[in-house]
N, C-alpha and C positions, 0 to 999 in steps of 0.2 A: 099466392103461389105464382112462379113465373110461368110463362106462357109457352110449351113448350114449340120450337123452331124447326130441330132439328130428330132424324132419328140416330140419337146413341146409343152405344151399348153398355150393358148393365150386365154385373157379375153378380155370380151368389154358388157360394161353398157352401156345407153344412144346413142347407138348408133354411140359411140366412136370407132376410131380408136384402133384394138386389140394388146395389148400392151404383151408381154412373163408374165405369173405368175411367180415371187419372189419363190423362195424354199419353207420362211417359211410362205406364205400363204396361209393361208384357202382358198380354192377353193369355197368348199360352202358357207364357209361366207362371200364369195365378194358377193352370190348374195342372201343372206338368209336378210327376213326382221328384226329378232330379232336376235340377238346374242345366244342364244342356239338352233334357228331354224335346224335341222339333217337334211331337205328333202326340197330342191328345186327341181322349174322347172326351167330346159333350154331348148333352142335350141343348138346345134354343128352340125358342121361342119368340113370337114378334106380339106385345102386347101395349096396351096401351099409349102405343109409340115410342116403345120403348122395345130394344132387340134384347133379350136375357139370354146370359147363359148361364147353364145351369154346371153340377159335377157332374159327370156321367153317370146315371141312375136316378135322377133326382125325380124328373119328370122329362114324358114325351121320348120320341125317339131317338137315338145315337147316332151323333156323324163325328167327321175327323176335323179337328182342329190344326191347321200347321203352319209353322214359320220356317223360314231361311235358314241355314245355318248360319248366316252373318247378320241375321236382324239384327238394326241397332238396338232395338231394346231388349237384345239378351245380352248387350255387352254394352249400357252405357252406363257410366260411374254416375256417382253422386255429384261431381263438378262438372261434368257435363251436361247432365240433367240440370242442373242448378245454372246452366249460362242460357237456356232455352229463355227466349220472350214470351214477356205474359200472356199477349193475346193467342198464342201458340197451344200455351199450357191449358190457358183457358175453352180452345175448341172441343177439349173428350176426343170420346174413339167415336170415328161416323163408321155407318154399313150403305155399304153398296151392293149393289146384285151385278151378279153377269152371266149371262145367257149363252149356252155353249146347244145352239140351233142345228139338232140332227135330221137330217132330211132321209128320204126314205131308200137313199139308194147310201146310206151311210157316210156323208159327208158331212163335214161341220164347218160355218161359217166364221172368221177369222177378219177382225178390222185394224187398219192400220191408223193408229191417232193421230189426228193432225200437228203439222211442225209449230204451230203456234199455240199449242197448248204447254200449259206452266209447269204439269206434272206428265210425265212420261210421253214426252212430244216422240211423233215418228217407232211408237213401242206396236207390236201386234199382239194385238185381245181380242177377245168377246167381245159382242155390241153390251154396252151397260153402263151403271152412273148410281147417283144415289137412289136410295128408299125414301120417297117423300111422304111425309104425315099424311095416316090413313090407309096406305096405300097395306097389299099383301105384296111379299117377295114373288110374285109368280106376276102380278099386275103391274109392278115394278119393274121385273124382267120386260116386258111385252109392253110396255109404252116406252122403254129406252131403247128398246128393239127397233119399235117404230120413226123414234125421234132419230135415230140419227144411221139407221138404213134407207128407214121406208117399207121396211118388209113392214103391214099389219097382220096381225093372226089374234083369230078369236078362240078366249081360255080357254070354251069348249071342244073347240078342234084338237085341240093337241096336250098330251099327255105328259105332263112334267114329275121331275124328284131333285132333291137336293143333294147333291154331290159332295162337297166339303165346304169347308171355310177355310181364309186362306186370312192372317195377319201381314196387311199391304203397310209397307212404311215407306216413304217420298223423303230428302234421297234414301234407295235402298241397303243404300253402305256408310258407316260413319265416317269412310276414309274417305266420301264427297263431301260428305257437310252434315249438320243436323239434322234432325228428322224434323220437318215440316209440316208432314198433314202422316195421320192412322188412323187404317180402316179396319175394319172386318170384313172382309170380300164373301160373300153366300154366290156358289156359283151350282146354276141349275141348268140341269141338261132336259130341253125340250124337244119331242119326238113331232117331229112333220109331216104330213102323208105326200108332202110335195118334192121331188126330187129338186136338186141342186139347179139343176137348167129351167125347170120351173120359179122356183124363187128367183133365179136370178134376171130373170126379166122383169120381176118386180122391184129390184134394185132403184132405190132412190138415196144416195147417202147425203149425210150434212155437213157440205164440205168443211164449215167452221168446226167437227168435228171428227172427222174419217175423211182420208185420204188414199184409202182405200183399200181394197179385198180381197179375199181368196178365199177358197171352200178347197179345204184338206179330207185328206183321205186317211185311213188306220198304217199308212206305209211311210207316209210322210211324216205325221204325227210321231210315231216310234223316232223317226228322225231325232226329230225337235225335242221329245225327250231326254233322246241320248248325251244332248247337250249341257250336261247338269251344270248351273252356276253356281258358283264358290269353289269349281274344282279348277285345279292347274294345269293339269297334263294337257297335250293338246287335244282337239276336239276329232274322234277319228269318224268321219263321215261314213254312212253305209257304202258298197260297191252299186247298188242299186238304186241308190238317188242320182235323179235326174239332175242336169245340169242347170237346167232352169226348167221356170213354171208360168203357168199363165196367170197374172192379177189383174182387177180393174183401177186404172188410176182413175183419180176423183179430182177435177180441177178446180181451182178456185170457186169457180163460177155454179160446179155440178155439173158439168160435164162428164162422161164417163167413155173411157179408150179401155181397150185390150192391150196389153204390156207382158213382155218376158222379163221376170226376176231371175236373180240367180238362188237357187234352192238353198245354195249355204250363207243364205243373209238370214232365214231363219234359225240356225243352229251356230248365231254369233251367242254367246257367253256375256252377264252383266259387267263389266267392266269394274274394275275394284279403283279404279281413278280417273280422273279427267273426265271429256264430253262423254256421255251414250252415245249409244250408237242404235241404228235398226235390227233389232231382232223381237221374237217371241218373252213376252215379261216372266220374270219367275213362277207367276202367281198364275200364269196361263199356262206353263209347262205341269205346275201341277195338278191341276185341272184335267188335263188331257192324258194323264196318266190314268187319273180316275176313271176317265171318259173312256181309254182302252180296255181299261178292268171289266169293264160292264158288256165289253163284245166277247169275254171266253164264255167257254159254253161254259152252260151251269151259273153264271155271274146272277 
């Protein structure tokens, strides 16, 4: 039996035996009833190093399942799929974690990826990365938290749940290029008892990875929602967003300044061609949707 590397994900309908997801398939449209369906329920599970999902009801709890409306793989033909290189085809679907770090005066920390990285240079996320063999999604969280902030937190302090899952495809549009790497994003919201100015003297980030930060607020964030990608119309800004905001840049070296961004660099739109540009990733706007749900009363 080969020696397993990596953790994949693995499907299973009907109560079938879970078999590794294909590269170029749709995740959620293995278990969407319609073909342009964007939001299923499942169940998952992290077992044997292997991530499963289940149908909804199978086993274990219900979360949401969601893609894009322009994922490429709800709209890549068969000739397309068919020009994909093998070693490509050959990777499966990876899961990653991202940690969406609430502190106790209700802020959430937010990194900016560094310009030298291959997938999503200069994009603002969560601190996170893959699920390495053995590990739990929550342990995962909280040593990628660590690896490339510096914030440590121990699992017993702090009170976590899983949010959704999000189908990540690199590039995000087919009108840049093929799809290159697919994930399954678990993104988990951890509750801190340390406010925002607290952790953030603990700030250590890795500049080979983060270049740097910000800790948003539920006003801001509504912002950065409002900014839906795949839509046309232009983006109407609230009257009540600030003009700029305070970040920490992260220099080469790790060094760390205070800096005024301008608020509407996060409510930039993915772009359907050419370079990217800096803003908030699809996959973290709908995270932080989630993220607002959980502050109505009664959530």
């Amino acid at each position: 039996m080969e020696k397993v590397r990596r953790i994949l994900v693995h499907l299973s309908r009907d109560k079938s035996v879970p078999q590794c997801a294909k590269f170029v398939q749709s995740i959620t449209g293995h278990f969407a009833r319609s073909p342009i369906d964007d939001h299923v329920r499942v169940n998952c599970s992290l077992e044997n190093n292997r991530f499963i999902l289940y149908e909804a009801g199978e086993k274990g709890s219900q979360t949401q399942l969601t893609r894009a409306s322009f994922c490429p793989f709800k709209h890549l033909t068969d000739s397309e799929a068919a020009a994909i290189p093998e070693d490509i085809l050959d990777r499966g679907v990876d899961v990653g974690v991202a940690v969406l770090l609430q502190t106790a005066n209700q802020r959430l920390l937010l990194t900016r990826r560094a310009a030298t990285l291959r997938i999503f240079p200069n994009v603002w996320v969560p601190p996170g990365g893959h699920v390495e063999l053995d590990e739990s999604l929550l342990d995962a969280g909280l040593r990628e938290l660590k690896e490339e902030t510096g914030l440590e937190l121990n699992p017993d302090e702090v009170s976590s749940q899983l949010l959704g899952l999000w189908e990540s495809v690199f590039p995000p549009m087919l009108s840049i290029g093929p799809p290159k790497r697919h994930h399954i994003v678990t993104y988990m919201l951890l509750h801190s008892t340390m406010s925002h100015l607290q952790l953030q003297a603990c700030l250590k980030p890795e500049p080979a990875e983060v270049s740097g930060c910000l800790w948003v607020d539920s006003s801001l964030v509504r912002a950065i929602v409002s900014a839906v990608d795949g839509e046309e119309q232009p983006v109407q800004l609230p009257s009540n967003l600030p003009h700029t905001i305070s970040v920490v840049e992260v220099s080469s070296t790790g060094e760390l300044r205070e800096a005024a961004m301008a608020a509407s660099v996060l409510c930039n739109r993915a772009p359907a061609e050419g370079e990217d540009v800096e803003r908030v990733s699809t996959g973290t706007k709908y995270a932080l949707d989630l993220w607002l749900r959980t502050l109505e009363p009664g959530a």
